[in-house]
DSSP file (Angstrom, degrees, kcal/mol; ACC not computed):
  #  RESIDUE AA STRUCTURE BP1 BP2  ACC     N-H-->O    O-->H-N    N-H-->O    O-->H-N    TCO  KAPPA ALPHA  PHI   PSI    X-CA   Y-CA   Z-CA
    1    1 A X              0   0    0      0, 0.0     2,-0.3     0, 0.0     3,-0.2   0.000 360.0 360.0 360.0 -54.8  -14.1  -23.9    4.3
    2    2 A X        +     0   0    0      1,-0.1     6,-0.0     5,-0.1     7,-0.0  -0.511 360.0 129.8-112.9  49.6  -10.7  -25.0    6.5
    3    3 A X        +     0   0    0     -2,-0.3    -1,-0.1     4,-0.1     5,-0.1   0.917  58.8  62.7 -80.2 -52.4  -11.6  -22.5    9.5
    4    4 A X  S  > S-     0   0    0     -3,-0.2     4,-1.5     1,-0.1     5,-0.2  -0.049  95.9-108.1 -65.7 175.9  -11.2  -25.2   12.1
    5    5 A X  H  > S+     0   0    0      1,-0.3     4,-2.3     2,-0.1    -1,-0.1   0.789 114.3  56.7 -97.6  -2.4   -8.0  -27.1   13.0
    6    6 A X  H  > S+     0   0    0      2,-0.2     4,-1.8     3,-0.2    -1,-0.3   0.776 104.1  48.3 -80.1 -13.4   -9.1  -30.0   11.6
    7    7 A X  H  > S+     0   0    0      2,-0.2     4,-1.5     3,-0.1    -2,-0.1   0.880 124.1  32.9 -66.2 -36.9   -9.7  -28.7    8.4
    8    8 A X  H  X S+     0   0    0     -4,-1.5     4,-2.2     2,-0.2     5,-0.3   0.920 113.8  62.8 -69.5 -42.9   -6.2  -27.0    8.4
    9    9 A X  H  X S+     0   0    0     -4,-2.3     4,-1.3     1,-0.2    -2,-0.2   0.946 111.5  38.2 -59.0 -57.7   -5.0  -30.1   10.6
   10   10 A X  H >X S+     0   0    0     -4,-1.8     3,-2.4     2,-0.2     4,-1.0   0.920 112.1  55.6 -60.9 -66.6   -6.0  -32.4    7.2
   11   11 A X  H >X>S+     0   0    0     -4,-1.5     4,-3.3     1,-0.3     3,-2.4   0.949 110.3  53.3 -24.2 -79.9   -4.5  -29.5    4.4
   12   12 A X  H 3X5S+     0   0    0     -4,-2.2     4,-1.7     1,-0.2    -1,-0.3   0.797 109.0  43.2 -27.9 -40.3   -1.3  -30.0    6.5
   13   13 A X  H <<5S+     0   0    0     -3,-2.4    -2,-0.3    -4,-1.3    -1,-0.2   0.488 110.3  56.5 -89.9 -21.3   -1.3  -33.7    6.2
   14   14 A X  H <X5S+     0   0    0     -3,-2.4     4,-1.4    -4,-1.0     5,-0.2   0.730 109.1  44.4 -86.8 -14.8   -2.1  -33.5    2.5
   15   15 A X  H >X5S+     0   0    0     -4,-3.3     4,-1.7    -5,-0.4     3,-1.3   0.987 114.3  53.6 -86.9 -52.6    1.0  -31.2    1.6
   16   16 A X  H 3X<S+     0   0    0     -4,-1.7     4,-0.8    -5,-0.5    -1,-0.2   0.871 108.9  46.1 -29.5 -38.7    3.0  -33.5    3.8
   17   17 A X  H 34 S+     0   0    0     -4,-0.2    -1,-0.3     2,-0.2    -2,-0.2   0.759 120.0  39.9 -90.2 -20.1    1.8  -36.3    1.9
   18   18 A X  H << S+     0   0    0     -4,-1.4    -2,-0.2    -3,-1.3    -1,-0.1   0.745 126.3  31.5 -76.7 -60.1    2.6  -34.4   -1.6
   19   19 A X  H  < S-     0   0    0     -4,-1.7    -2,-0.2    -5,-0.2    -3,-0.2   0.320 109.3-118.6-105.9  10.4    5.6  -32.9   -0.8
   20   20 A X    >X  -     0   0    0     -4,-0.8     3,-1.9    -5,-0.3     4,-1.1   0.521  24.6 -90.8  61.0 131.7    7.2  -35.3    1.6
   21   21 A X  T 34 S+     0   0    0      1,-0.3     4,-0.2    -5,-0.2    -1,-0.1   0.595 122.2  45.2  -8.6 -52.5    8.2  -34.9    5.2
   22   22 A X  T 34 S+     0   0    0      1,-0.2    -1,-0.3     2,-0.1    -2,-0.1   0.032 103.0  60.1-117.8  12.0   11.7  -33.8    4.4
   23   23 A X  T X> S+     0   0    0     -3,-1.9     3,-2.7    -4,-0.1     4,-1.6   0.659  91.9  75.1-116.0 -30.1   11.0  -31.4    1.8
   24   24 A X  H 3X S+     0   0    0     -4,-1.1     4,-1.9     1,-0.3    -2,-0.1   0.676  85.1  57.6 -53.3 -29.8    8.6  -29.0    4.2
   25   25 A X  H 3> S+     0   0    0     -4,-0.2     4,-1.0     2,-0.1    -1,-0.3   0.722 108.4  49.5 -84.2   3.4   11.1  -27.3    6.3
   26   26 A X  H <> S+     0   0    0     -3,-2.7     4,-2.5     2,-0.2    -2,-0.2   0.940 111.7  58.0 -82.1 -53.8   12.8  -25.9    2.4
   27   27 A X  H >X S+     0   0    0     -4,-1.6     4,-1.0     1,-0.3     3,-0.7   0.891 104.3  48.2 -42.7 -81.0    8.9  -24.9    1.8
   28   28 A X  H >X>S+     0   0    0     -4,-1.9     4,-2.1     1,-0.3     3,-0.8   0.685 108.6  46.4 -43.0 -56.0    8.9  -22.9    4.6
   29   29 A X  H >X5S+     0   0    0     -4,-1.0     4,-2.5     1,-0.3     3,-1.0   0.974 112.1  55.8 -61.8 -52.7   11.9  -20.9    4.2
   30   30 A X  H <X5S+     0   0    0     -4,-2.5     4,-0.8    -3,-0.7    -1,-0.3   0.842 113.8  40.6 -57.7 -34.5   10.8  -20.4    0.6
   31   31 A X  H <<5S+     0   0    0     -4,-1.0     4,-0.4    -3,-0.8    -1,-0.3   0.576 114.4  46.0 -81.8 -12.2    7.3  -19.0    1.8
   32   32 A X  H <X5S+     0   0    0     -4,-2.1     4,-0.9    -3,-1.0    -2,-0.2   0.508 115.8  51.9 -98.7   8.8    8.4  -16.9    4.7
   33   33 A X  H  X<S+     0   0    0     -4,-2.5     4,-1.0    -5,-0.5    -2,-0.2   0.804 115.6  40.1 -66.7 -29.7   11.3  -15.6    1.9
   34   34 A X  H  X S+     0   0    0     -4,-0.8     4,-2.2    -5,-0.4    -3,-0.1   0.602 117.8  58.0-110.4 -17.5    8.3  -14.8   -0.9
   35   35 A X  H  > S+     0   0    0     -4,-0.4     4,-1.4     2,-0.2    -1,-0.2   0.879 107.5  39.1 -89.7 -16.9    6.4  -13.4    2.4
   36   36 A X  H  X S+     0   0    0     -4,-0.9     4,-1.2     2,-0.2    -2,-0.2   0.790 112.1  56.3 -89.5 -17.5    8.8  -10.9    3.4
   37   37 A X  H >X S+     0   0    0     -4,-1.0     4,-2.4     1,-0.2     3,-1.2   0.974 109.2  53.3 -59.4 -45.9    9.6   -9.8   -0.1
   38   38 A X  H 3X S+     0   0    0     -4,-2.2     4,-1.1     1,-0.2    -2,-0.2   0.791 111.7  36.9 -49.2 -34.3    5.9   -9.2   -0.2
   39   39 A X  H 3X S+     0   0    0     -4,-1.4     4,-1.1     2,-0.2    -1,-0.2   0.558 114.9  63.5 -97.8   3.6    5.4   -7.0    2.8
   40   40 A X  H <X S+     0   0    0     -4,-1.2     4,-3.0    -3,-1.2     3,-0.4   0.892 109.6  32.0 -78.2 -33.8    8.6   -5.6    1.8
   41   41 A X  H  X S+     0   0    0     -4,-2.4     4,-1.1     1,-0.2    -2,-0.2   0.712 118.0  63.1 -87.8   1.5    7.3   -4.3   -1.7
   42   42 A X  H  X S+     0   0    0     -4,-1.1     4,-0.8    -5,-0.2    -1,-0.2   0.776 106.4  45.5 -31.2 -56.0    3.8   -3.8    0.6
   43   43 A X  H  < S+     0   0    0     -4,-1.1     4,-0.4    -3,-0.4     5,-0.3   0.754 112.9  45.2 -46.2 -72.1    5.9   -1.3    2.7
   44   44 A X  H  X S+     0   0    0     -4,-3.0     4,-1.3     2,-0.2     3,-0.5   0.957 111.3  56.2 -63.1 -45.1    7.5    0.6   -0.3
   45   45 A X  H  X S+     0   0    0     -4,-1.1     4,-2.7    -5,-0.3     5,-0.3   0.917 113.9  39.3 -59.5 -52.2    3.9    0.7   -2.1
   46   46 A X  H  < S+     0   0    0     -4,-0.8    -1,-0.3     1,-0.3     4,-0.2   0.405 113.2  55.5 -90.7  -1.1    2.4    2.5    1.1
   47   47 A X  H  > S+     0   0    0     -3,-0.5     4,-0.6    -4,-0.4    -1,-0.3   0.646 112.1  41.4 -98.7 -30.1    5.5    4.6    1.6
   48   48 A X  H >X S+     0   0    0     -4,-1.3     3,-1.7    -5,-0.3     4,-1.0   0.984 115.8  52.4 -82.9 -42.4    5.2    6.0   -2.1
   49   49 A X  H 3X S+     0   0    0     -4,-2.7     4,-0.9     1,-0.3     5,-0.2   0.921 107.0  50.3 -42.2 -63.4    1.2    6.4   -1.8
   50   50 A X  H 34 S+     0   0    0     -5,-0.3    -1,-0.3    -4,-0.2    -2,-0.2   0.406 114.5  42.5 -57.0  -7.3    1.6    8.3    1.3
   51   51 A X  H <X S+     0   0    0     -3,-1.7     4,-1.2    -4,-0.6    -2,-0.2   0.353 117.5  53.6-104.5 -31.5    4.6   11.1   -0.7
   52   52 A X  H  < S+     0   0    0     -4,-1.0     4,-0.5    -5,-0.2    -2,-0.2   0.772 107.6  44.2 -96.6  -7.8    2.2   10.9   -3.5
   53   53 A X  T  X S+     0   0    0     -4,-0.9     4,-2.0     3,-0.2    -1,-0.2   0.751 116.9  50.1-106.2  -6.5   -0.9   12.0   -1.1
   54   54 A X  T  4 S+     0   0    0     -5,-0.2     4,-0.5     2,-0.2    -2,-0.2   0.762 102.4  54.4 -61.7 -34.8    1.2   14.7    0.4
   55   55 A X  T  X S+     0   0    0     -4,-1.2     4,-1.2     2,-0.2    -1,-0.1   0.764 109.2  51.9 -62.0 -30.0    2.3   16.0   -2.4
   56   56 A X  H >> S+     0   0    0     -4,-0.5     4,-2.1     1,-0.2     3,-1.1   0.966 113.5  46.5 -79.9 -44.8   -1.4   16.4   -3.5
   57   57 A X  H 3X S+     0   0    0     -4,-2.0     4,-1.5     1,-0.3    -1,-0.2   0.501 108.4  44.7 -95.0  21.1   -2.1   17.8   -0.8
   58   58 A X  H 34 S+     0   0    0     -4,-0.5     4,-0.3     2,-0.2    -1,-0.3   0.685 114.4  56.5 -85.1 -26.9    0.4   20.2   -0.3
   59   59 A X  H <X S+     0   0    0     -4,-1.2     4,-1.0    -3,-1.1    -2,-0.2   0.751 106.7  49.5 -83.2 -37.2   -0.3   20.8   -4.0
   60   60 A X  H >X S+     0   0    0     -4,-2.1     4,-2.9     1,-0.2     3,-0.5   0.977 109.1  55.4 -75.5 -73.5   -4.5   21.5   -3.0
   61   61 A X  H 3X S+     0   0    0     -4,-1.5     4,-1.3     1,-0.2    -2,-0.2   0.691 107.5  47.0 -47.2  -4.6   -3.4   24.2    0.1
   62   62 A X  H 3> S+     0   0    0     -4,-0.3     4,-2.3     2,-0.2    -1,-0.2   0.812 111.7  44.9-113.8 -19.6   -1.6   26.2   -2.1
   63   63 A X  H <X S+     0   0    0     -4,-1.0     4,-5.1    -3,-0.5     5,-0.2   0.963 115.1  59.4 -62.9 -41.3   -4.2   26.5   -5.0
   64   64 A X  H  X S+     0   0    0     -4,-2.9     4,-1.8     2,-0.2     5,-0.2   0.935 105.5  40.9  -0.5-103.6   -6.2   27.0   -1.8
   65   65 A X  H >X S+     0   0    0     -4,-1.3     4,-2.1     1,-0.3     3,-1.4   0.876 110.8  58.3 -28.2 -70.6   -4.3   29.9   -0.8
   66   66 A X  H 3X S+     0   0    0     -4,-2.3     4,-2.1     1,-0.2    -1,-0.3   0.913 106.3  51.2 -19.1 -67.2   -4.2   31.2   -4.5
   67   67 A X  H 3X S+     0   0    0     -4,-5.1     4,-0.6     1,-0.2    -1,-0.2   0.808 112.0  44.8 -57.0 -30.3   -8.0   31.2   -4.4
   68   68 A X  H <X S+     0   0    0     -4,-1.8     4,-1.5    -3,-1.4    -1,-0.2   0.869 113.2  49.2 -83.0 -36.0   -8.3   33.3   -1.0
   69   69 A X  H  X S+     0   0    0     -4,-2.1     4,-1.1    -3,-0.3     6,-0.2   0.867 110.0  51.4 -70.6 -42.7   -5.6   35.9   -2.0
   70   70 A X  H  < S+     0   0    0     -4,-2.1     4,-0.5    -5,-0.2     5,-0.4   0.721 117.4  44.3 -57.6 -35.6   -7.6   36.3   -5.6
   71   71 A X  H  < S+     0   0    0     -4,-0.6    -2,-0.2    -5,-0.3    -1,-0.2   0.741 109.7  50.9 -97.8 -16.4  -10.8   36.9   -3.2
   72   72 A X  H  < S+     0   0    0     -4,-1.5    -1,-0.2     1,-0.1    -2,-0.2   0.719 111.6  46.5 -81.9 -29.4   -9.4   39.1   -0.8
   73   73 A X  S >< S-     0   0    0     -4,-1.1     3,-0.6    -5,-0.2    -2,-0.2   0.763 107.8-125.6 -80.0 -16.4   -7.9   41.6   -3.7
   74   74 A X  T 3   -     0   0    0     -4,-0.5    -3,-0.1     1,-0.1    -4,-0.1   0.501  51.5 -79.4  42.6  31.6  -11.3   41.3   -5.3
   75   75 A X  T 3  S+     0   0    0     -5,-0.4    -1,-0.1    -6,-0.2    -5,-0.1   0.674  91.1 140.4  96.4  16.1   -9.5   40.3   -8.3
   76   76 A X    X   +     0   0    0     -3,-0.6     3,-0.6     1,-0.1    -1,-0.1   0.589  55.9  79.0 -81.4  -7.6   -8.5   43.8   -9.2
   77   77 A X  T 3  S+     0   0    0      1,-0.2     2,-0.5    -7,-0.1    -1,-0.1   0.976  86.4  70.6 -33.4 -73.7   -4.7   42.4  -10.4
   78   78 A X  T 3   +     0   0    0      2,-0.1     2,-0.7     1,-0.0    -1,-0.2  -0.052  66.8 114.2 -90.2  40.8   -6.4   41.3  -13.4
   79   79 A X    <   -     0   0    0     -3,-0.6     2,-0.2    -2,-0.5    -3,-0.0  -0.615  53.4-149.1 -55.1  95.0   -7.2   44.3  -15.2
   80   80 A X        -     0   0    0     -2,-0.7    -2,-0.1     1,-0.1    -1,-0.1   0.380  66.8 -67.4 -81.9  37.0   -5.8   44.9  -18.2
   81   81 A X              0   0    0     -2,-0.2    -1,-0.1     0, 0.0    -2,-0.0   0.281 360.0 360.0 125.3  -2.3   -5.6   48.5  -18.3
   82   82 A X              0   0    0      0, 0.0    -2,-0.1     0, 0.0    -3,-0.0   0.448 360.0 360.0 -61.9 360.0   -9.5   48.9  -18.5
């Protein structure tokens, strides 16, 4: 809809006209404040995702492993005495 820069150029000029001149440079620090909190908790979200997809998959090789050790014994451990 507002891809060109007159379309932004006008959006600009109505929040000017809304919020006054002198009130725009407060905006901005309040929106690049609410935008670095965002890519901070952005940041933290993709740091926790990434420990949680390591974990799985540390969690996958070792059932893995399990499974190969079970096929290699041919599974003669689990005998009960038969």
């Amino acid at each position: 809809m507002f891809s060109g820069f007159w379309g932004w150029f006008l959006v600009v000029l109505i929040v000017a006209a809304i919020f006054g001149a002198g009130k725009l440079p407060d905006l901005r620090k309040e929106a690049e404040e609410k935008l670095k909190l965002g890519m901070a908790a952005l940041e933290k979200g993709k740091e926790e995702l990434n420990k949680k997809i390591a974990e799985k998959t540390k969690k996958d090789n070792a059932a893995k492993k399990t499974a190969v050790d079970e096929n290699q014994t041919g599974g003669e451990e689990k005998t009960d005495g038969e």
